[in-house]
C-alpha positions in Angstrom: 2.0 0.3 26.7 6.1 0.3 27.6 8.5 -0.2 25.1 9.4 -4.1 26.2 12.5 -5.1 24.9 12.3 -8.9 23.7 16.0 -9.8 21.9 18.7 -8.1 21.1 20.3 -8.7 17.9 23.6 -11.0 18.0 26.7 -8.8 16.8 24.6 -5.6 17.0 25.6 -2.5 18.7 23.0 -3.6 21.5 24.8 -6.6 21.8 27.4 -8.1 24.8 25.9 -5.2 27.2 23.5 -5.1 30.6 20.7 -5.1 28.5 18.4 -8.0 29.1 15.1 -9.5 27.5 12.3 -8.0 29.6 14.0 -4.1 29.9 12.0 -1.1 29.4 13.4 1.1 27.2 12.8 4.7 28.8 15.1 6.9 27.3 17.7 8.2 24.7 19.9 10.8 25.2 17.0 12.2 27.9 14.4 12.2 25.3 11.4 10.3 26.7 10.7 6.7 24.3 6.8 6.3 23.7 6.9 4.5 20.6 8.8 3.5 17.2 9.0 7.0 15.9 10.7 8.6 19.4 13.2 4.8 18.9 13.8 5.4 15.4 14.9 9.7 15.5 16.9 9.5 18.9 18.7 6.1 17.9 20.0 7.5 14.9 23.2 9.7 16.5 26.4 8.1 17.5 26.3 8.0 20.7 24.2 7.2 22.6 22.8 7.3 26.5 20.1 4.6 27.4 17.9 4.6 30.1 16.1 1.4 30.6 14.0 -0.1 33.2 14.5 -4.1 34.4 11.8 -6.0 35.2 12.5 -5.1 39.4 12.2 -1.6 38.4 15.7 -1.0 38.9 16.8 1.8 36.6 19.9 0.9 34.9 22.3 3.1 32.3 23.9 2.1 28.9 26.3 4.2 26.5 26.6 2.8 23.0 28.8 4.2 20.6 28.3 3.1 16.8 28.1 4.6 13.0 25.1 7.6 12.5 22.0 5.8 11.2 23.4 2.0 12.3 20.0 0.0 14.2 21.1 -0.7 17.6 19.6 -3.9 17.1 16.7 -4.1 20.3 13.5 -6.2 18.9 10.6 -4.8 21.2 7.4 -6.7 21.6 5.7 -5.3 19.3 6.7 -3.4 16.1 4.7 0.0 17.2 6.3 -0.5 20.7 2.4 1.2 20.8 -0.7 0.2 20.7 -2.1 1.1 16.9 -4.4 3.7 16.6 -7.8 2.9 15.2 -9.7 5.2 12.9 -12.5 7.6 14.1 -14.2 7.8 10.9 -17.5 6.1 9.6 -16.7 6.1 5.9 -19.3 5.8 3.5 -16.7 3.6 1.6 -15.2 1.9 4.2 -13.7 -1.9 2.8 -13.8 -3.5 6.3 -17.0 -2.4 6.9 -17.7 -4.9 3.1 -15.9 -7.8 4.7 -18.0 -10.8 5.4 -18.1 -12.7 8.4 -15.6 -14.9 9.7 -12.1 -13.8 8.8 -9.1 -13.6 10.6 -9.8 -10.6 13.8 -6.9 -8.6 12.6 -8.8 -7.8 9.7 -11.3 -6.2 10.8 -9.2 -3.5 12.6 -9.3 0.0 10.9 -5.8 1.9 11.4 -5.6 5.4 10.8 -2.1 5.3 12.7 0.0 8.4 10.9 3.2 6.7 12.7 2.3 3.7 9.5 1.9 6.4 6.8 5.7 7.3 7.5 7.2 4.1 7.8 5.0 1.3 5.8 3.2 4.1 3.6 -0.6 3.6 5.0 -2.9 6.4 3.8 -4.4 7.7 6.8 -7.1 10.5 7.1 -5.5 12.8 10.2 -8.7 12.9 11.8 -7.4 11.6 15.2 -4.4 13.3 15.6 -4.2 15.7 18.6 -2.1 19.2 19.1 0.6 17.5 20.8 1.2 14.6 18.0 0.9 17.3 15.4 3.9 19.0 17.3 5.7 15.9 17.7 5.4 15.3 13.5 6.7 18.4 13.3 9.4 18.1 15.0 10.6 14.9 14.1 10.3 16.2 10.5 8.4 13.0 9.7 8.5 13.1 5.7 7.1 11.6 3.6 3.5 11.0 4.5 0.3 9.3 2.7 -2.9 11.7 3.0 -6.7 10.3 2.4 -8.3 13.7 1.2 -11.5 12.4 -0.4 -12.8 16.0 -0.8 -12.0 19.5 0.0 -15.7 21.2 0.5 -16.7 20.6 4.1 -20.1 19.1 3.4 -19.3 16.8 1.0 -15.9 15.6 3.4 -18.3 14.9 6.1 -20.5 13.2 4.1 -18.0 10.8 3.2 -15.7 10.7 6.2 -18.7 10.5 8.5 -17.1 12.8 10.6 -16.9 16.5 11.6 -13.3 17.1 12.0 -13.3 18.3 8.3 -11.0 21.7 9.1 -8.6 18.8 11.1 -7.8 18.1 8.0 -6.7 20.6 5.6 -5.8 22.8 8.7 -3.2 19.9 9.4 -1.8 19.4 5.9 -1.0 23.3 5.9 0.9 23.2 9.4 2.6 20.1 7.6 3.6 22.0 4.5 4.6 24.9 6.7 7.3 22.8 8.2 8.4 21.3 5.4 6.7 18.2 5.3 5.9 16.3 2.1 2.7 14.8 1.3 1.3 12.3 -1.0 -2.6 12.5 -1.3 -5.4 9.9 -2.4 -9.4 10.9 -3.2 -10.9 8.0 -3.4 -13.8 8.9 -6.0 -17.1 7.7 -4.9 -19.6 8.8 -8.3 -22.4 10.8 -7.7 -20.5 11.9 -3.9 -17.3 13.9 -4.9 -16.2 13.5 -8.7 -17.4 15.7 -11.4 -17.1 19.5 -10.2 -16.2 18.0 -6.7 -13.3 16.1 -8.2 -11.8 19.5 -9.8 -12.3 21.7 -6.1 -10.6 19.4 -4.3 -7.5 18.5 -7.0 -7.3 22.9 -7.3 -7.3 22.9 -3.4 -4.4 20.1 -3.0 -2.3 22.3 -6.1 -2.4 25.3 -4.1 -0.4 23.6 -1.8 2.3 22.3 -4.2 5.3 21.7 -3.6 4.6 20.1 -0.3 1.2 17.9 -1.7 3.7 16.2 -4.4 1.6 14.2 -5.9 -2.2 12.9 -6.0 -4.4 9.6 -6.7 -8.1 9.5 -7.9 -8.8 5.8 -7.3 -12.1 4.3 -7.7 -14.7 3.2 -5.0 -14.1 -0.5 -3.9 -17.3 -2.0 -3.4 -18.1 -6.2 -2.3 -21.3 -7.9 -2.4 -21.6 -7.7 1.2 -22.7 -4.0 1.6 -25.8 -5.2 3.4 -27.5 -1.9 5.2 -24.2 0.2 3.8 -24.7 3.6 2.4 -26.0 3.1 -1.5 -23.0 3.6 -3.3 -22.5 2.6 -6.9 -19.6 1.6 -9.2 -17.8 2.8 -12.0 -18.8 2.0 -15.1 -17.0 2.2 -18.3 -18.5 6.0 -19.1 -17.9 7.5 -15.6 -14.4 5.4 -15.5 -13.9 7.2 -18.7 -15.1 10.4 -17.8 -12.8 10.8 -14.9 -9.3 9.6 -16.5 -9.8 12.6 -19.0 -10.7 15.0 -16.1 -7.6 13.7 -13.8 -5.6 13.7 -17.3 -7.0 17.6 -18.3 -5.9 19.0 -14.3 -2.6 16.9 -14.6 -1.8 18.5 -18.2 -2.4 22.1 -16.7 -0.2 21.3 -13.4 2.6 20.0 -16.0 2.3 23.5 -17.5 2.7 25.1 -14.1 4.5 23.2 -11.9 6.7 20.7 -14.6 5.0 17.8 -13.1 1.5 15.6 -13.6 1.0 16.4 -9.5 -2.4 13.8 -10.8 -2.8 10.8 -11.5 -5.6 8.2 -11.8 -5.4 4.7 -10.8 -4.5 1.9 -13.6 -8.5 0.3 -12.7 -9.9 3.2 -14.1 -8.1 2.7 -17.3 -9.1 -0.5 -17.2 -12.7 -0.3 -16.5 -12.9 2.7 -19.3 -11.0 0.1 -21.5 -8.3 2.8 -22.0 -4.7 2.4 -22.8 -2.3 2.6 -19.9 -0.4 6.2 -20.7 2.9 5.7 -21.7 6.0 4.7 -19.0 7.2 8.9 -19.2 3.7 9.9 -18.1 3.9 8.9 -14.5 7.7 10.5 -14.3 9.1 9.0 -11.0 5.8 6.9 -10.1 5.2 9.1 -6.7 2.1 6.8 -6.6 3.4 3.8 -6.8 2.6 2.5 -3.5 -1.0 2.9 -4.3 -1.3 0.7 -7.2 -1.2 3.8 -10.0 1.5 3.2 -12.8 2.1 -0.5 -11.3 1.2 -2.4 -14.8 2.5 0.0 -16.7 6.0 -0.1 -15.0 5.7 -3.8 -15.1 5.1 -4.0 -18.5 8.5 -1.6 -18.7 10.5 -4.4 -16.6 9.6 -7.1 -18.6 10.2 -5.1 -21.5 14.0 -4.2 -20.2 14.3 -7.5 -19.4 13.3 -8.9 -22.6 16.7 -7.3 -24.1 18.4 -8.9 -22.6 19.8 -12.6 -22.8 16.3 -14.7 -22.2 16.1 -18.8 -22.5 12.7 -20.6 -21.5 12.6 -24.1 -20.1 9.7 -24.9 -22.4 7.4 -26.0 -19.7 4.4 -25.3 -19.5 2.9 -23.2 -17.1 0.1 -20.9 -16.2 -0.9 -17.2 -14.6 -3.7 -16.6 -12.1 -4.6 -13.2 -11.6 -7.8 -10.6 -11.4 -10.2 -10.1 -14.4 -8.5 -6.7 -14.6 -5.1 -7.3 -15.1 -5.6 -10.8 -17.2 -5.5 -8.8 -20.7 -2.1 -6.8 -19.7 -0.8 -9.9 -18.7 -1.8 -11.9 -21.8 -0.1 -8.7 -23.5 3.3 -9.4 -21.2 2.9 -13.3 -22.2 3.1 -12.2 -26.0 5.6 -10.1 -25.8 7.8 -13.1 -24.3 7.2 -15.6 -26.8 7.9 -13.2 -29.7 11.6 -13.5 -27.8 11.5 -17.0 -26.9 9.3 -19.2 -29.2 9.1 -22.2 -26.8 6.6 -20.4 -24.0 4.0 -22.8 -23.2 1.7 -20.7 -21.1 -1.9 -19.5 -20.2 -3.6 -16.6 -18.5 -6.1 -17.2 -16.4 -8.6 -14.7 -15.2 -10.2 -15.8 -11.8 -13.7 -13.8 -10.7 -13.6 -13.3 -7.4 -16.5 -15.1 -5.4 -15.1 -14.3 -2.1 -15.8 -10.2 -2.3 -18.0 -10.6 -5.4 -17.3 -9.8 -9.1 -17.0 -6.3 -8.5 -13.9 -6.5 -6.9 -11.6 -7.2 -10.3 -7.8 -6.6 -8.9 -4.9 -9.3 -8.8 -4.4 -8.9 -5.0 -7.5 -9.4 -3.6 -7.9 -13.0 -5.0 -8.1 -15.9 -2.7 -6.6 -19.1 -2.3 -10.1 -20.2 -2.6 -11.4 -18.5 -5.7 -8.2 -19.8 -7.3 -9.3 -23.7 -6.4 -12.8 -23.5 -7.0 -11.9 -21.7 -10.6 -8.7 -23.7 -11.8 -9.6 -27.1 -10.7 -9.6 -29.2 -13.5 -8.0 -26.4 -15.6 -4.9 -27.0 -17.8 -2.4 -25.5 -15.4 0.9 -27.3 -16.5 4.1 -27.6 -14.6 4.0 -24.4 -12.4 1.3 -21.9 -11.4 2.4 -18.1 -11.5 0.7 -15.6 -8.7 1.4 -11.9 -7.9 2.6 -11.6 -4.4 0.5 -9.0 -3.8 -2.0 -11.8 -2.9 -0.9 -12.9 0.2 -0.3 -11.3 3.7 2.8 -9.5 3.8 5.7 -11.5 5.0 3.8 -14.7 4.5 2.2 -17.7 2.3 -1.4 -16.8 3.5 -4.6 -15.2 1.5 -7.1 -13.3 2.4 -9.4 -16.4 3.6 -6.6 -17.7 5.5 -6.2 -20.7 2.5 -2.0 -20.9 2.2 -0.4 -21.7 -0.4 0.8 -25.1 -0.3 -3.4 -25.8 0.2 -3.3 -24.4 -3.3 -0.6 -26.6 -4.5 -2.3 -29.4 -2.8 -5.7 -29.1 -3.9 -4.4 -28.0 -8.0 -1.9 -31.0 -8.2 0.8 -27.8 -9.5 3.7 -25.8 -8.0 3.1 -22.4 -7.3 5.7 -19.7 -7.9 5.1 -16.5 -6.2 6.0 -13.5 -8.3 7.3 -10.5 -7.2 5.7 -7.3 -8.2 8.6 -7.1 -10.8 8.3 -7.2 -14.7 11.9 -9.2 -14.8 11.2 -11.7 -12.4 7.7 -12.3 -14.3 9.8 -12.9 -17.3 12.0 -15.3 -15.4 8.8 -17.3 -13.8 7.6 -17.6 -17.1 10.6 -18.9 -18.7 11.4 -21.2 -15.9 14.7 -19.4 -14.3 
């Protein structure tokens, strides 16, 4: 696939040149252009030599001069300018392979594309990497990336990953750390596969390479009704929940000895499903794991605090909040803490099971557009219906079961406000800003 150049950005440094709709981009400066990564490192200098490639073939030759960094402003066909790369795994865990039937195509795709892990913050698992793009990440310095560990002991990672390219692995994150290169891990825990003694090899292993693993994730096992002819995994319950948050917590407490940071943390559904307090807004320092859900309610529960001190008026409207089973008592908590400010919220929490993936599946942002109809029809709903944003498709008003959300609005009778992942603009839906 050739990087096909589609517009070029109006008042960009691109702009008011030969370059045309339908050019290949072939080079920078000499370097060869294969995808977004090559783009993104040789477009940064100031000036610049492009080779590019019309649609006769004819090779033609641009200089652009502009500020270090500045986007020359070419929109390629497609945002890779590469095709993405599709994992070579078969794991045990796999969520696509827990999808049911008749979703959009596009979700059915399993990435492992370490060119996402640097720019959108995918986990991938570095099993499908070659010599040539390990070089390549090396020499772009690519940093940070997201690493899906799972498990240190070769047995038990092949087991899991359903693949034998364990030493890829680990013999990839050393090259990495070797160069420079920082890393942010995640094992998903799988109970009975690798927690318990498994759980403490593999966080020891990932330590050993600190400071170039900064940080780590023990999330739990995702599992959806529709695991027909699936491996046999099973769920956390409220003991093993419980049993891992003090393990992660006992290895983070050592590394904070030893390193002066956590390096470990485990996932705010584990809390949950233990029925453990979140740990305090200091615990997770500079949330290195946000991305990956772990510290997210706690540091919204710190926005809306922060906001909260400040100048606050409600509309006195009533309203209401959809969200996951898990998050519906911290956001009853949230709720409370806004009326003791402003005495006039009118509001409800509502916790919507999901159907759709069944009710093991408990988190905010895999709810959909059709749970929330079939569950708050009929419901007392008031003026304006609060959701997370981390329901829909990035970018756009879509769930997961391609319901949108005016259907929502439509079928409820209600507005819906779409709430950013933000504990002050919670506070502001709530009070009607």
């Amino acid at each position: 696939m050739k990087p096909r150049i589609v517009k070029i950005e109006q008042g960009s440094p691109a702009s008011g040149r030969i370059i045309a709709p339908g050019d290949i981009l072939v080079r920078i400066n000499g370097h060869k252009i294969r995808d977004v990564l090559d783009y993104k490192f040789y477009a940064y200098d100031k000036r610049l030599l492009l080779e590019l490639r019309d649609g006769n073939g004819k090779i033609k030759f641009v200089r652009i001069n502009k500020p270090e960094g500045a986007d020359l402003g070419l929109v390629f066909d497609s945002y890779l300018m590469d095709r993405p790369r599709a994992c070579r795994n078969k794991c045990v865990f796999c969520f696509v392979d827990q999808l049911p039937r008749g979703m959009r195509p596009s979700l059915y795709f399993k990435d492992d594309d370490i060119r996402l892990s640097f720019l959108q913050g995918n986990y991938v698992t570095l099993t499908n990497l070659d010599q040539r793009e390990i070089d390549r990440i090396v020499r772009l310095r690519l940093s940070p990336l997201n690493i899906s560990v799972h498990a240190t002991e070769p047995e038990v990672h092949r087991k899991l990953l359903g693949t034998q390219q364990h030493d890829n692995t680990l013999r990839v994150m050393k090259r990495f750390a070797r160069a420079g290169i920082t890393m942010n891990c995640q094992i998903v825990c799988c109970p009975g596969l690798n927690d318990g003694e498994h759980l403490d090899k593999t966080m020891a292993d990932l330590a050993s390479m600190y400071p170039a693993v900064r940080s780590v994730s023990v999330v739990p096992v995702g599992l959806t009704k529709h695991r027909a002819g699936l491996y046999p995994l099973r769920p956390f319950d409220r003991e093993t929940a419980m049993r891992t948050v003090y393990q992660a917590e006992a290895f983070g407490d050592g590394c904070l000895r030893k390193y002066g940071t956590r390096f470990v943390y485990a996932a705010d559904e584990l809390y949950l499903k233990a029925g453990l307090d979140l740990p305090p807004h200091r615990f997770y320092e500079d949330y290195p794991q946000l991305n990956n859900g772990v510290g997210m309610l706690r540091l919204l529960t710190t926005e809306a605090e922060e906001a909260l001190r400040g100048t606050v008026r409600a509309d006195g409207t009533p309203f209401s909040i959809a969200t996951g089973c898990a998050a519906a008592a911290h956001l009853q908590k949230i709720m409370v803490l806004t009326r003791e400010k402003c005495a006039n919220i009118r509001g409800r929490v509502y916790a919507v099971k999901n159907e759709f993936f069944g009710e093991t599946v408990d988190v905010a942002g895999l709810v959909t557009g059709g749970d929330l109809i079939g569950q708050l029809r009929g419901k007392e709903l008031g003026k304006r219906l609060l959701i997370t944003r981390n329901m829909l498709r990035a970018g756009e008003s879509v769930f997961l079961d391609d319901v949108t959300v005016e259907d929502v609005e439509k079928a409820l009778g209600v507005a819906v406000r779409v709430v950013e992942q933000d504990g002050a603009d919670l506070v502001r839906a709530m009070c009607g800003a």
